[in-house]
ZAZARO-528356 format. One line per 5 residues: number of its first residue (from 1); their letters; for each residue x, y, z of C-alpha. Coordinates in Angstrom, 1 decimal. Layout:
REM ZAZARO-528356
NUM	A	X/Y/Z ~ ... .
***
This chain:
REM ZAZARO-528356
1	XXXXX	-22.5/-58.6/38.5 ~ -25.1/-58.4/36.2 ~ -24.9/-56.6/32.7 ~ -27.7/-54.3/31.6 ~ -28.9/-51.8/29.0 .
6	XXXXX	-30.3/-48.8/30.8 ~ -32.8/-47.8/27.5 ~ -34.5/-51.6/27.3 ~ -33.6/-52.8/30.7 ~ -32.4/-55.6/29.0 .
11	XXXXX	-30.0/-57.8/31.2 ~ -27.7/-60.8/31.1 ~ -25.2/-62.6/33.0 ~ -21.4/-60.7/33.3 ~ -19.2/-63.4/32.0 .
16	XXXXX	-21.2/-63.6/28.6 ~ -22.0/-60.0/28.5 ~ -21.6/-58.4/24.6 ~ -20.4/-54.6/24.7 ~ -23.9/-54.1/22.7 .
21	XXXXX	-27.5/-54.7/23.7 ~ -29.2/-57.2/21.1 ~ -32.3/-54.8/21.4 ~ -31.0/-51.1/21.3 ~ -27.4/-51.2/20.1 .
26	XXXXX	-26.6/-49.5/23.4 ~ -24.1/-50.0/25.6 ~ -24.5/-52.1/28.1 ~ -23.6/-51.3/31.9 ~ -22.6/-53.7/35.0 .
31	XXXXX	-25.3/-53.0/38.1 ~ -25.9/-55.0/41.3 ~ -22.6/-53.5/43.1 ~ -22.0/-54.3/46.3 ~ -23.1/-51.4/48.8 .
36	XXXXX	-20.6/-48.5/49.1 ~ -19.7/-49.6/52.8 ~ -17.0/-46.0/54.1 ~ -16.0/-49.1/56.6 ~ -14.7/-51.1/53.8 .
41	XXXXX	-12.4/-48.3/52.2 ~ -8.7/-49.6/52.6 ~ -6.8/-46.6/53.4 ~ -3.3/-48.6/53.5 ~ -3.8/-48.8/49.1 .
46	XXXXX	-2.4/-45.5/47.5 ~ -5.1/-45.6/44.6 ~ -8.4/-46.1/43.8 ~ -8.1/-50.3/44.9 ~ -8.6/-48.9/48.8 .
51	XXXXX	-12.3/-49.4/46.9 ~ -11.7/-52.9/45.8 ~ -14.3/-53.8/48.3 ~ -16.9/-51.9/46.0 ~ -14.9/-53.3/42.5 .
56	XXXXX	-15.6/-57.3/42.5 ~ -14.0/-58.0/39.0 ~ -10.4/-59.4/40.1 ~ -11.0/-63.5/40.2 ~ -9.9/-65.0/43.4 .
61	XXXXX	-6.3/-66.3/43.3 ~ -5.4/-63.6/40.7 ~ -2.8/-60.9/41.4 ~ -3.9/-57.2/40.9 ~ -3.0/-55.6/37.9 .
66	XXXXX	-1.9/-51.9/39.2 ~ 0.3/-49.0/38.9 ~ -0.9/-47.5/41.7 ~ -3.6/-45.6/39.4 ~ -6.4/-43.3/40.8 .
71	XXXXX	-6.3/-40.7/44.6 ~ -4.9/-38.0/42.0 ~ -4.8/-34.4/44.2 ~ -8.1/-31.9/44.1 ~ -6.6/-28.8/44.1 .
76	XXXXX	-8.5/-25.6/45.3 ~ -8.4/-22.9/43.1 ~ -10.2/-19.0/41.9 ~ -11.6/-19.3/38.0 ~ -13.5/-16.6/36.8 .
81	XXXXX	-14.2/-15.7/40.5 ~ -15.8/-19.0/41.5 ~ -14.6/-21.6/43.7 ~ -13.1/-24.7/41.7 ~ -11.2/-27.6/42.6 .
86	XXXXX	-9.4/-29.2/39.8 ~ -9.5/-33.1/40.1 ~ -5.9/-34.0/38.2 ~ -6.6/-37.2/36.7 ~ -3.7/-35.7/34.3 .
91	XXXXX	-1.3/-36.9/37.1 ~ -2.1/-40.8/36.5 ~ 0.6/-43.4/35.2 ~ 0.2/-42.7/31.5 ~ -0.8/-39.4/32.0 .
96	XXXXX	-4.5/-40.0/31.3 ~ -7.9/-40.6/33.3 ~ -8.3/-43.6/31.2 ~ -5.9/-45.6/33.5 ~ -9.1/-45.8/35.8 .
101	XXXXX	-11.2/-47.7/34.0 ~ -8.8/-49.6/32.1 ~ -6.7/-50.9/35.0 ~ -10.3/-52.1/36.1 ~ -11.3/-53.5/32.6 .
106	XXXXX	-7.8/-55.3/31.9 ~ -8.2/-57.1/35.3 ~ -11.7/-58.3/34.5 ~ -10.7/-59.2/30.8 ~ -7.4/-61.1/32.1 .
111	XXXXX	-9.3/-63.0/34.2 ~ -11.8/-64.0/31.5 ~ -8.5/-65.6/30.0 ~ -8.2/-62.7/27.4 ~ -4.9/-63.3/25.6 .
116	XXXXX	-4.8/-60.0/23.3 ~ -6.5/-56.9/23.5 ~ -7.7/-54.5/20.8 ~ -9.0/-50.7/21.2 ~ -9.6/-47.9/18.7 .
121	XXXXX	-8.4/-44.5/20.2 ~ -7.2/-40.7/19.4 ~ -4.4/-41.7/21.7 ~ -5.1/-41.4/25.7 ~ -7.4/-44.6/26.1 .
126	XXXXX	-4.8/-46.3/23.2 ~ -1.3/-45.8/25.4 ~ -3.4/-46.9/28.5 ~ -4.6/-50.2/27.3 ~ -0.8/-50.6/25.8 .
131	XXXXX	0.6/-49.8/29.3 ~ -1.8/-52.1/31.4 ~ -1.7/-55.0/28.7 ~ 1.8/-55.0/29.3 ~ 1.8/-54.9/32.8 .
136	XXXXX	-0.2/-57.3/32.5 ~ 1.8/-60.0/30.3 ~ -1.1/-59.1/27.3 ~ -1.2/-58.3/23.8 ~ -2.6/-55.1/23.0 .
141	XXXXX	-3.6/-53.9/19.1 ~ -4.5/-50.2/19.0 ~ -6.0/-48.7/15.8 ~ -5.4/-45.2/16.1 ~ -6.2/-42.3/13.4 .
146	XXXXX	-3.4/-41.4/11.3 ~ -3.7/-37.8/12.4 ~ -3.7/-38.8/16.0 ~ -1.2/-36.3/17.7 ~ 2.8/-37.8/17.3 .
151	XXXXX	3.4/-37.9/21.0 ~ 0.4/-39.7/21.5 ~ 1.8/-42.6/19.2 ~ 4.3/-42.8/20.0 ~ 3.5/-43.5/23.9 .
156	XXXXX	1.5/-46.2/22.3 ~ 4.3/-47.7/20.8 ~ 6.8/-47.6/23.5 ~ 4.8/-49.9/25.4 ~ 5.6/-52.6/23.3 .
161	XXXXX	1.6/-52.4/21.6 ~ 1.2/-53.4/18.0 ~ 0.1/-49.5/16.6 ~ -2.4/-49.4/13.7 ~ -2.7/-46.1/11.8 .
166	XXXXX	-5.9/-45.8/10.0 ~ -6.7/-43.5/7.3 ~ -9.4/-41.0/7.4 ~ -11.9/-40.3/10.4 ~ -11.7/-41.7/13.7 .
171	XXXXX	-14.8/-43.6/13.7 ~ -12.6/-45.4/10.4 ~ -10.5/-46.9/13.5 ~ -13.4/-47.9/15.6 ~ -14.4/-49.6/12.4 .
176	XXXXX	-11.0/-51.3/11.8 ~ -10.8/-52.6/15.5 ~ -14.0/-54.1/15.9 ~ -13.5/-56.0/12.8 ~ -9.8/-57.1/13.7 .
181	XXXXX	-11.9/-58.8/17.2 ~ -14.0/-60.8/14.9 ~ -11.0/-63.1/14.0 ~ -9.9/-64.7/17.3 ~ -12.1/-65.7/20.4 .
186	XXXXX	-9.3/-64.8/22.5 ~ -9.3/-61.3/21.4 ~ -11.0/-59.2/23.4 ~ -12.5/-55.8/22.0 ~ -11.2/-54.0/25.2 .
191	XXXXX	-13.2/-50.8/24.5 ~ -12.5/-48.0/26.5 ~ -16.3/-46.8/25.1 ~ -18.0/-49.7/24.7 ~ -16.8/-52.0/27.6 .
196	XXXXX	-19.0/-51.7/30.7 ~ -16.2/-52.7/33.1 ~ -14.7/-49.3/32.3 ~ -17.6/-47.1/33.3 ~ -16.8/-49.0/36.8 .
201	XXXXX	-13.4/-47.7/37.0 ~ -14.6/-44.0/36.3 ~ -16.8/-44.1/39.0 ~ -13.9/-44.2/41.5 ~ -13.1/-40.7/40.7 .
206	XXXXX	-16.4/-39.6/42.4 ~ -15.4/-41.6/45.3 ~ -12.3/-39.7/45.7 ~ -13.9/-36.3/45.0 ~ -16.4/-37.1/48.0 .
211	XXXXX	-13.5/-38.3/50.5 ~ -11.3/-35.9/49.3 ~ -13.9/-33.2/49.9 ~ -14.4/-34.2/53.6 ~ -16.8/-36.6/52.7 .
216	XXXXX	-19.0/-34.2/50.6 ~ -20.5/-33.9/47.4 ~ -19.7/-30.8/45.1 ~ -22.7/-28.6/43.4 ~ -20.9/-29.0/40.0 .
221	XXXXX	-19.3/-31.1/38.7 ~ -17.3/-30.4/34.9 ~ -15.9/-32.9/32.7 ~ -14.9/-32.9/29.2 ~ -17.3/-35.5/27.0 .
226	XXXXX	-16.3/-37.5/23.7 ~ -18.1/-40.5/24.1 ~ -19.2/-39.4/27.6 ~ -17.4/-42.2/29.8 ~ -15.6/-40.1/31.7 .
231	XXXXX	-18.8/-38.0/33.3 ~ -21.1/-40.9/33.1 ~ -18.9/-43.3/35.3 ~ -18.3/-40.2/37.5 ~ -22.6/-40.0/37.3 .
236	XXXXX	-22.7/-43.4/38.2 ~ -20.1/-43.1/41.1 ~ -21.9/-40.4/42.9 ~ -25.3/-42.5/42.1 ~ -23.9/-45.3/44.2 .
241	XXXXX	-23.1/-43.1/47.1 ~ -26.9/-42.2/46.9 ~ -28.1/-45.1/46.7 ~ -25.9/-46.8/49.7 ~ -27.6/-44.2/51.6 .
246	XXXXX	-23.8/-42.6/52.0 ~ -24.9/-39.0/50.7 ~ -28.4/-37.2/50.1 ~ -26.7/-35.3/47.8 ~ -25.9/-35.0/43.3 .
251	XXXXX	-23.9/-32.8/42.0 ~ -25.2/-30.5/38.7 ~ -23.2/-31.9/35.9 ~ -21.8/-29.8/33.2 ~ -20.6/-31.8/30.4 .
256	XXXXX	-18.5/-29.8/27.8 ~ -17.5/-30.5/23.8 ~ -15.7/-29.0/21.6 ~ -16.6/-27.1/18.1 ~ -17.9/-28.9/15.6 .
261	XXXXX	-17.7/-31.8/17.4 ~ -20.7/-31.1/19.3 ~ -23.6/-33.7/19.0 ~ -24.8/-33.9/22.5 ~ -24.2/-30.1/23.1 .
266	XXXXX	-27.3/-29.5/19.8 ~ -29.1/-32.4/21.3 ~ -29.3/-30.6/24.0 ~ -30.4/-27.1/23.7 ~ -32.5/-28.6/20.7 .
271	XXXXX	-34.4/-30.7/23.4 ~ -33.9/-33.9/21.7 ~ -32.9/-37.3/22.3 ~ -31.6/-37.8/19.0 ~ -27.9/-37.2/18.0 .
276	XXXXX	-27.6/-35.5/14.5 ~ -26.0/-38.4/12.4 ~ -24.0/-36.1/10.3 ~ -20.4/-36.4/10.2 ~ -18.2/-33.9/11.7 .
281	XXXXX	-15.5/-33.1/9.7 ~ -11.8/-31.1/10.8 ~ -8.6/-31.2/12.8 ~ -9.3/-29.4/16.3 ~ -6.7/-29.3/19.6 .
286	XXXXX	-9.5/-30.7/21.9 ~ -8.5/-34.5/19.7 ~ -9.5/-36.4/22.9 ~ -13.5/-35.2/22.4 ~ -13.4/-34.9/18.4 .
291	XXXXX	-16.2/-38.0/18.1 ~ -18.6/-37.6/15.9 ~ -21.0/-40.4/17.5 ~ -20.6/-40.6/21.4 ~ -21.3/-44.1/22.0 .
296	XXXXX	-22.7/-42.8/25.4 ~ -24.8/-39.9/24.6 ~ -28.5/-41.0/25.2 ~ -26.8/-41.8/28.9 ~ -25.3/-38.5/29.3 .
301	XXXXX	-28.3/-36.7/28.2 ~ -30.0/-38.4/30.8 ~ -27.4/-37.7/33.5 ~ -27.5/-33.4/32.6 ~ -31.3/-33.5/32.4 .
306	XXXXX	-31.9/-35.4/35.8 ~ -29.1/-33.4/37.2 ~ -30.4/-30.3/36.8 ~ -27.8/-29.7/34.9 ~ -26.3/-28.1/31.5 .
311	XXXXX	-24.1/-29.1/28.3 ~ -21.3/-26.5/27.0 ~ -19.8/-26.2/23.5 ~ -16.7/-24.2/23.5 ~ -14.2/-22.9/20.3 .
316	XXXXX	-11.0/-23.9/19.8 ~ -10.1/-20.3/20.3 ~ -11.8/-20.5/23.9 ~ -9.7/-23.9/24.6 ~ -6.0/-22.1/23.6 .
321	XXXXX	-6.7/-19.4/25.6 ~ -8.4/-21.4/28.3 ~ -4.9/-24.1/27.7 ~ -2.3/-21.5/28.4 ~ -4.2/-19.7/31.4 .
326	XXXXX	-4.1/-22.7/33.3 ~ -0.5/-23.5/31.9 ~ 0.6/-20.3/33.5 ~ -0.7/-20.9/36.9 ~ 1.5/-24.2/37.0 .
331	XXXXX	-1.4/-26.4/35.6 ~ -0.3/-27.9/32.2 ~ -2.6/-29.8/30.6 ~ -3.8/-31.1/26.7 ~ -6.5/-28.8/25.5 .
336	XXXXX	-9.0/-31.8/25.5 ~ -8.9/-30.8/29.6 ~ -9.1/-27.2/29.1 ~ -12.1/-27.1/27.9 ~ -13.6/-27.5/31.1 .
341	XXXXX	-12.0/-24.2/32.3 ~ -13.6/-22.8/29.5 ~ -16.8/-23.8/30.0 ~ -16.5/-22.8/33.7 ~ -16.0/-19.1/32.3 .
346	XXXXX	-19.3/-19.2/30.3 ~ -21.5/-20.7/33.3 ~ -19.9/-18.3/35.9 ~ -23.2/-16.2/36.0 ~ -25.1/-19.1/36.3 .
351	XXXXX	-22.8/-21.4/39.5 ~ -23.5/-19.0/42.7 ~ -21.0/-17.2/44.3 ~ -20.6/-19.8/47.1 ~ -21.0/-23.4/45.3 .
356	XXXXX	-18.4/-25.9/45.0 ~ -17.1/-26.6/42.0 ~ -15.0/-29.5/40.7 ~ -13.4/-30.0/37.3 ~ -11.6/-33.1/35.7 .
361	XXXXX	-8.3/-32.6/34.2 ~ -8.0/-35.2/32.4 ~ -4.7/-35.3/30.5 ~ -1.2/-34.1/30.6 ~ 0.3/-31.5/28.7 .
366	XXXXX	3.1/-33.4/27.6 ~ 0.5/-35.3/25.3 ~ -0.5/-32.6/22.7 ~ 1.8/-30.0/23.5 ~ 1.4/-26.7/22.1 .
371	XX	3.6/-25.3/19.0 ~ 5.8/-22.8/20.1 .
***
């Protein structure tokens, strides 16, 4: 595979990829896939490896580092009169999407000889680097924001991870990790929002929407954004099928944030590709998408626009409501997920009466629990 920025086209060999381009300061993404090949699909694997065929980052001789992550349900549902299938990505091993692309990027980064991982996280990408490093035999450092939710931590912890509260905001913890990866060659900065190896895990979730949905693609498809990895891989998944001449189909994207944290959302309907650099300040439920700078969001703007698509800020008063609603129809997930139900209420008029729509769940409840 090949490493490239997607802004200056600027491209260099996988095994000495940085996380940065030297031009831009964006992210850099893996390209030259193999072919999405429907033959190839290994039905007899439970999770998203019956696509190892398509994911060439295990070294040969190495042993699969799994936990059987990824072919989480799609469950048809009715919100706000419109046809939705929740994708429950809630229902992975540590309770998070981010055991997609971080099952992918701990098996690329093991077999690059990494010896300790580090990560800066609100909680979700934090307890599933801990979980996989450990599987895995590894070392994981997680610098998390003191006001990260308890249960969150303390998942973290359990794992056996070395936890790092840091004062202040959470970009103060992305600060503190990527200079604790300065200090040791075998330390791998195993970023969850930086590391281009975890956009590749992400796209598997479009994969399993399209085989899940008899081989189709939706009309819409929701996902919360923070740093935007989640929708971009998913973006770049359904991109592949394209491309491999699998579908002639995209789905609109609708990627939703959370008030105040909302720089891509005022990009947006401001019609700019500049994110306001001021900081966003506050405590909100929606902690997984409380980031102030989305490390993906010139990518994600992109994605909406060429989609056809639209971006949806919604209140924490819209995510409570939107949290126990699902809750009570036997869905029970963190408000960072609900968001996406609320965002589906606002763009009713605008999805027809007879498009599909599919929305990520992507956390448990059990991680921010509500106070009762």
């Amino acid at each position: 595979m090949i490493a490239y920025c997607p802004t200056s086209r600027f491209r260099i060999a996988a095994e000495l990829s940085p996380l940065r381009c030297p031009l831009t300061a964006h992210p850099l993404e893996y390209t030259e896939l193999p072919r999405f090949d429907p033959e190839l699909i290994d039905a007899t694997q439970a999770g998203q490896w019956r696509y190892a065929a398509m994911l060439p980052v295990i070294a040969a001789g190495r042993t699969r580092i799994t936990l059987g992550e990824g072919w989480t349900p799609l469950i048809p549902d009715q919100w706000s009169k419109r046809s939705v299938s929740w994708k429950m990505d809630a229902f992975m091993p540590t309770g998070s999407y981010k055991d997609r692309g971080v099952s992918v990027m701990v098996n690329w980064l093991a077999g690059l000889g990494a010896e300790t991982m580090v990560d800066d996280s609100s909680g979700n990408a934090g307890a599933s680097l801990a979980c996989y490093a450990g599987c895995a035999g590894l070392h994981a450092r997680i610098f998390v924001p003191s006001s990260a939710p308890q249960p969150k931590k303390a998942q973290i912890a359990v794992y056996g991870a070395e936890l790092v509260e840091v004062p202040g905001p959470r970009d103060m913890a992305t600060r503190a990790a990527e200079a604790d990866t300065q200090v040791s060659t075998e330390t791998a900065y195993a970023s969850h929002a930086w590391h281009p190896a975890f956009l590749l895990g992400q796209m598997t979730c479009a994969w399993e929407i399209w085989e899940q949905a008899g081989r189709n693609v939706p009309d819409w498809l929701v996902s919360p954004v923070g740093h935007g990895g989640a929708i971009l891989g998913i973006w770049r998944g359904f991109q592949h099928l394209l491309n491999s001449g699998v579908t002639d189909k995209l789905p609109r994207l609708i990627a939703v944030q959370a008030e105040p944290y909302t720089p891509i959302y005022e990009a947006f309907i401001n019609h700019s590709e500049e994110i306001d650099p001021t900081p966003r300040l506050g405590q909100i439920s929606a902690d997984g998408i409380a980031i102030t700078y989305p490390v993906h969001a010139a990518a994600v703007l992109r994605a909406v626009q060429n989609s056809q698509g639209s971006v949806i800020a919604v209140s924490e008063e819209e995510v409570l409501k939107a949290q126990a609603s699902l809750a009570r129809r036997g869905l029970f997930v963190e408000p960072t997920s609900a968001t996406v139900a609320a965002a589906i209420e606002k763009m009713a008029t605008t999805i027809g009466q007879h498009e599909q729509v599919v929305a990520v769940l992507t956390g448990h409840g059990l991680k921010n629990p509500p106070k009762v």
